[in-house]
C-alpha positions in Angstrom: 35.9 6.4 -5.3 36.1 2.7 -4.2 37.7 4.2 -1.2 34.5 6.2 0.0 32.5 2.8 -1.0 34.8 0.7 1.4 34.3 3.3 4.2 30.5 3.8 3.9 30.0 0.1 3.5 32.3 -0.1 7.0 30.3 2.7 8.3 26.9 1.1 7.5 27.6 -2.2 9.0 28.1 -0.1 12.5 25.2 1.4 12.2 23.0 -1.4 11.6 25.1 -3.1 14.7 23.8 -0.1 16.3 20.5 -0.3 15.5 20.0 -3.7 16.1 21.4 -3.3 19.8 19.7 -0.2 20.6 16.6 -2.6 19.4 18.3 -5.5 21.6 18.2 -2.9 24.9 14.5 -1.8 24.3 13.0 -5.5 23.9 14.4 -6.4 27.1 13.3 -2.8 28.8 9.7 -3.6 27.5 7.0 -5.9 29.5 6.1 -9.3 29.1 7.8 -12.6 28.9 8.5 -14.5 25.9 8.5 -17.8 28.2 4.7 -17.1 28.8 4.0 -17.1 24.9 6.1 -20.3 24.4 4.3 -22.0 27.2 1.0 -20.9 27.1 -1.3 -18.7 29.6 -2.0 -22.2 31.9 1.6 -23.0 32.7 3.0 -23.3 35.8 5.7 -21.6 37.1 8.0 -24.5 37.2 7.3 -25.2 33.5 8.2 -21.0 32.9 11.2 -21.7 34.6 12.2 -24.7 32.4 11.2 -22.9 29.3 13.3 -20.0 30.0 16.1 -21.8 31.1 15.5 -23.7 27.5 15.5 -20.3 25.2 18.1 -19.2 27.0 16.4 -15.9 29.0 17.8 -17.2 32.2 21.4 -15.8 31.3 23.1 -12.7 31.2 22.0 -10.0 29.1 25.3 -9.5 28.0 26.2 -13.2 27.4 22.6 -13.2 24.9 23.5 -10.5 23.3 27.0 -11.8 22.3 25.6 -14.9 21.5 22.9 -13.7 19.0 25.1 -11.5 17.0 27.3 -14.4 16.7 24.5 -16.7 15.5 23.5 -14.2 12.9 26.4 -13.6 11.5 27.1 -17.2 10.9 23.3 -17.6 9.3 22.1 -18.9 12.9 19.3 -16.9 13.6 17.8 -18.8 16.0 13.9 -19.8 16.2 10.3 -18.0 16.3 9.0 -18.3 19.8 5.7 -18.0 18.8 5.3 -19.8 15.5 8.3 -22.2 16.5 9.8 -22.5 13.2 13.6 -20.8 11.6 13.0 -17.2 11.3 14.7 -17.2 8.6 11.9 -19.6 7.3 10.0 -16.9 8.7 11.3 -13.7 7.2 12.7 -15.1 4.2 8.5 -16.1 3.0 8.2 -12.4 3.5 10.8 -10.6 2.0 9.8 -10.8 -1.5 6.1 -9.5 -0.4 7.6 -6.2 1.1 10.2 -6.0 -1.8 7.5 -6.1 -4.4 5.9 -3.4 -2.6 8.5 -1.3 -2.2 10.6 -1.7 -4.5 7.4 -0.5 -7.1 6.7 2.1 -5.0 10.0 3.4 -5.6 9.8 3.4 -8.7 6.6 5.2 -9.5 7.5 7.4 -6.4 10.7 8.8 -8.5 8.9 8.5 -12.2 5.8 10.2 -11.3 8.0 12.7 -8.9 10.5 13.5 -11.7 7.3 14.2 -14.1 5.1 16.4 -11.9 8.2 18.4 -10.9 9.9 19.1 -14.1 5.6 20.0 -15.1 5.7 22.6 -12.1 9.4 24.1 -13.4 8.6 24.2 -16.7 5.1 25.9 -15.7 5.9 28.1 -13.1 3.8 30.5 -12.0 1.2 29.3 -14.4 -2.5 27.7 -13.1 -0.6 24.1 -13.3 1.8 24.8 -11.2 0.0 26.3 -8.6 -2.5 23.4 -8.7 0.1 21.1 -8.5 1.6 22.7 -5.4 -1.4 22.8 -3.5 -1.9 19.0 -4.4 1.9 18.2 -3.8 1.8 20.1 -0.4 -1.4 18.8 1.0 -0.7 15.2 0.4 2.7 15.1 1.4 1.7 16.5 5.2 -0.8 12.9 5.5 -0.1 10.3 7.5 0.5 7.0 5.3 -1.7 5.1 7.7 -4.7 7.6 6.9 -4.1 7.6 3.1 -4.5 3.8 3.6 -7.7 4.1 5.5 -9.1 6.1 3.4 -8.3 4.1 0.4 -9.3 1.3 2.0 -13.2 2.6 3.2 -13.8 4.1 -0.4 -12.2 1.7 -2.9 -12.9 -1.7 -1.3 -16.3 -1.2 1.1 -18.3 2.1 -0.3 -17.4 0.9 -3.6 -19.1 -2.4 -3.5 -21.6 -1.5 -1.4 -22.7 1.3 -3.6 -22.2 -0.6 -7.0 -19.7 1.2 -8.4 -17.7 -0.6 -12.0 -15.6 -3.0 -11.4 -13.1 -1.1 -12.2 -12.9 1.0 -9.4 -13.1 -1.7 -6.7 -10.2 -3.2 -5.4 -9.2 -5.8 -2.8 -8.0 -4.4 1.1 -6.2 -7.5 2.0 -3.7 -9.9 0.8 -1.4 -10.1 -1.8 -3.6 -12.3 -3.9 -7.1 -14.0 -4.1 -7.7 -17.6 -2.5 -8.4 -18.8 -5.6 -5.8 -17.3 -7.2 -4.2 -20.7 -8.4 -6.9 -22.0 -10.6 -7.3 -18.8 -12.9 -5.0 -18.6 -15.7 -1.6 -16.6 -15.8 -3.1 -13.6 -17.5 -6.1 -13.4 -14.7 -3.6 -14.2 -12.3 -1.3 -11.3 -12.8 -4.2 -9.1 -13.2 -5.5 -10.2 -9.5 -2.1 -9.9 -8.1 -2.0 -5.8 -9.7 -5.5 -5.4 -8.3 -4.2 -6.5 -4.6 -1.2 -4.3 -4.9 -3.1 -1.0 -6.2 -4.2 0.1 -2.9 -0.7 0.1 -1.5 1.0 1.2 -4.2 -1.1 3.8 -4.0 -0.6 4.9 -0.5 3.1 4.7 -0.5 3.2 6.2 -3.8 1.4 9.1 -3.7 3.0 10.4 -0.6 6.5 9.9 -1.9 5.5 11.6 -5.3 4.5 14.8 -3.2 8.1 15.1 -1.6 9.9 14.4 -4.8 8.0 16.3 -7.2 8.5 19.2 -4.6 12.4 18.5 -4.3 12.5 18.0 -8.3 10.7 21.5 -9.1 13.4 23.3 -6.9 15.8 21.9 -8.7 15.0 22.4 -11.8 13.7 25.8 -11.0 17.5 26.6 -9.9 19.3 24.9 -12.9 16.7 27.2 -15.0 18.6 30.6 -13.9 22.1 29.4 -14.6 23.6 30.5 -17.1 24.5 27.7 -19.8 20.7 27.0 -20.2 20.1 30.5 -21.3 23.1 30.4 -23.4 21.8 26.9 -24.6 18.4 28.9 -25.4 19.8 31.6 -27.2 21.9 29.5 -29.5 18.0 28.2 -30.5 18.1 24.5 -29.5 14.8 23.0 -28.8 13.1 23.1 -25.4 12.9 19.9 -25.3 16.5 19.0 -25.7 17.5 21.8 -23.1 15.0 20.2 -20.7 15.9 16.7 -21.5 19.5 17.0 -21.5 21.0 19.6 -19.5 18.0 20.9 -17.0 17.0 17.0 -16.1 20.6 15.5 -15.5 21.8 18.3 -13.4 18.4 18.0 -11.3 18.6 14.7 -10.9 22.1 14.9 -9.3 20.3 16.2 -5.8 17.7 14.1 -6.2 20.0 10.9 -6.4 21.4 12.1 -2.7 17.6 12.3 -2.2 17.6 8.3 -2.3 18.9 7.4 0.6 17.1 10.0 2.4 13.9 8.6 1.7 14.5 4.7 2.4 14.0 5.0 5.8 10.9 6.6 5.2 9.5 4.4 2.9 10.5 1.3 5.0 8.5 2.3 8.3 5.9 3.2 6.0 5.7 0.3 4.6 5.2 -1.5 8.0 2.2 0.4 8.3 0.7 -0.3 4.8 1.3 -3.9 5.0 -0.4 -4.4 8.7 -3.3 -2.3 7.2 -3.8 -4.1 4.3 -2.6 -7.5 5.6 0.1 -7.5 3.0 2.1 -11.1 4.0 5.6 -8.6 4.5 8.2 -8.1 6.4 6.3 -5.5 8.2 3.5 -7.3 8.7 5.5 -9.8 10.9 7.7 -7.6 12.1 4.6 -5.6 14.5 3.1 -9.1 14.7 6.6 -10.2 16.9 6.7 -7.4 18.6 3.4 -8.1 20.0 4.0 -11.8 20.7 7.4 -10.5 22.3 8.9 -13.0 19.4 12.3 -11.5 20.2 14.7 -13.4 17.5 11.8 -12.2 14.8 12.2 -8.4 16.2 15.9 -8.6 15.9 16.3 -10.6 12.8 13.7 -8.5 10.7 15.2 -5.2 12.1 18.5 -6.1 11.4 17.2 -6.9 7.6 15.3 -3.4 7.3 18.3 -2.1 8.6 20.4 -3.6 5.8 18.2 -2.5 3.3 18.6 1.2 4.4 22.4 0.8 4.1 22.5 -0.8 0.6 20.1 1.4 -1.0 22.1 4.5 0.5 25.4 2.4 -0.9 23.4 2.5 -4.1 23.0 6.2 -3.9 26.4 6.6 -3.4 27.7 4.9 -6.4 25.0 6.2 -8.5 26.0 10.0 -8.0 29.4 9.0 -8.5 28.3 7.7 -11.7 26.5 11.3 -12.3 29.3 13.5 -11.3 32.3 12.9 -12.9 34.2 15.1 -10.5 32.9 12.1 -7.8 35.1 9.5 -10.1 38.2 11.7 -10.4 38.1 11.5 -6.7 37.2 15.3 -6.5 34.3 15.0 -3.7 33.0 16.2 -0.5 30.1 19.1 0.6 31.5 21.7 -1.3 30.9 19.5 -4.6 27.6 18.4 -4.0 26.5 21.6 -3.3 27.7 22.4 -6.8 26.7 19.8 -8.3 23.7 21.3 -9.9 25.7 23.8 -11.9 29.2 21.3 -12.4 29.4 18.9 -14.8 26.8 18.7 -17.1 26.7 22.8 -17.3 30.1 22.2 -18.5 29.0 19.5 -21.0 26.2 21.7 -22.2 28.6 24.7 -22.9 31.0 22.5 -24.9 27.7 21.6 -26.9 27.0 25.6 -27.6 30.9 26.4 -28.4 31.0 23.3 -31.0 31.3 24.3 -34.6 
């Protein structure tokens, strides 16, 4: 096992190298000049020339390239052109702003996907079922930026324009109030979970769709096999066969489903947080691109990047974890396609033959 985690972490390093040069290439492909940002709109060109020559856009493309990955790697990663301070100073005030978001919507993403999925399995066919498939389907086909919109125009403006309770109104920007440090730490919090409801939202309810659709197909196909019917006719409760043998064999796809979604949930987060003007990664990372603030680009695509990796890392262990035919070293396609039948069919048989 700690083989495949050696090679995947070897392999993920090269891809965000990749990405981060293929992101290099296109910043230097695209228009504008980040000398003209740094110098201002009434410069001269003998003062363009000087500040190029100064950040260093005056050499080979090549020779910058080599000399930025270098930097980062040792921590040197170099200086916002346009608000001339460390990006890491930079990116490192956002981070925890676009892992909050994230990382909760996640977490309700797989919660409330798990739920509503194993409700459509155990339902099937039924009114609920179909009413959560037509739900599932149609918001999983919107764009996140819509959702947002949308969120945004009836939650925060018709809502307070028409009067509506308290309750239902909620801020559209920020990840707090401006007078957030004088309430207490209880009304605090509260204003902090009212700022992040919108997003959470957004970025929740799509994700929801696509796992609660992945879960019910899942558990629909652990359903027919045969040690659940076995485990039925024996007479143990529903609730334990769904609990403990349906759930932990679903769940085995849906772990490989992790790292599938990361990269989804990251570029939709960009959008979220330029919408709601959540102070993220995101947020500064469309911001740079539009200032041509090329270290910013680079830096905060090499840290999304990252991200993507070490949740798919994650992933990797956690099935191991799941299947133990991943620890005995026993792995590849042909056990993951099995998977859902494997182990914990076994388990569950052992259960039924018991005394």
């Amino acid at each position: 096992m700690w083989r495949r985690v050696v090679v995947r972490l070897l392999s993920g390093i090269a891809l965000v190298l990749a990405v981060v040069t293929v992101a290099f290439v296109l910043l230097q492909l695209a228009p504008g000049d980040p000398a003209r940002f740094w110098v201002g709109p009434a410069a001269t060109q003998d003062d363009l020339e000087t500040a190029r020559r100064a950040l260093g856009l005056d050499r080979p493309l090549l020779t910058r390239y080599l000399a930025w990955v270098t930097g980062f790697v040792r921590g040197d990663w170099g200086s916002s052109l346009a608000q001339h301070r460390p990006v890491r100073e930079v990116l490192g005030a956002a981070l925890p702003a676009t892992l909050l978001l994230s990382g909760t919507s996640l977490l309700v993403t797989y919660l409330g996907g798990i739920i509503v999925g194993l409700v459509q399995a155990v339902k099937r066919a039924r009114p609920v079922d179909t009413l959560l498939t037509i739900v599932t389907v149609v918001v999983y086909g919107l764009p996140a930026y819509w959702v947002a919109l949308v969120l945004v125009l009836v939650f925060a403006y018709a809502a307070a324009r028409l009067g509506w309770p308290a309750w239902l109104q909620f801020p559209a920007m920020g990840v707090q109030s401006l007078d957030a440090d004088f309430l207490s730490p209880g009304a605090r919090l509260l204003d902090r979970l009212e700022h992040l409801a919108l997003p959470l939202v957004t970025l929740g309810a799509l994700g929801v769709a696509g796992t609660a659709r992945f879960v019910r197909g899942a558990a629909l196909d652990v359903l027919t096999l045969d040690f659940v019917r076995a485990a039925r006719a024996r007479g143990i409760s529903g609730r334990r066969v769904l609990t403990r043998h349906v759930l932990r064999n679903a769940l085995l796809p849906v772990i490989t489903l992790l790292g599938l979604a990361l990269p989804a949930l990251f570029s939709g987060t960009v959008f979220v947080e330029v919408i709601f003007a959540w102070p993220g990664m995101g947020r500064e990372l469309v911001g740079a691109v539009a200032a041509r603030d090329y270290p910013v680009v680079l830096a905060a695509t090499a840290v999304f990047g990252t991200l993507v990796v070490t949740g798919n890392l994650l992933a990797d262990l956690l099935y191991a974890v799941a299947d133990p035919r991943m620890r005995a070293g026993r792995e590849g396609r042909e056990g993951r396609v099995r998977a859902r039948g494997g182990a914990w069919g076994r388990g569950a048989q052992h259960e039924q033959e018991g005394p």
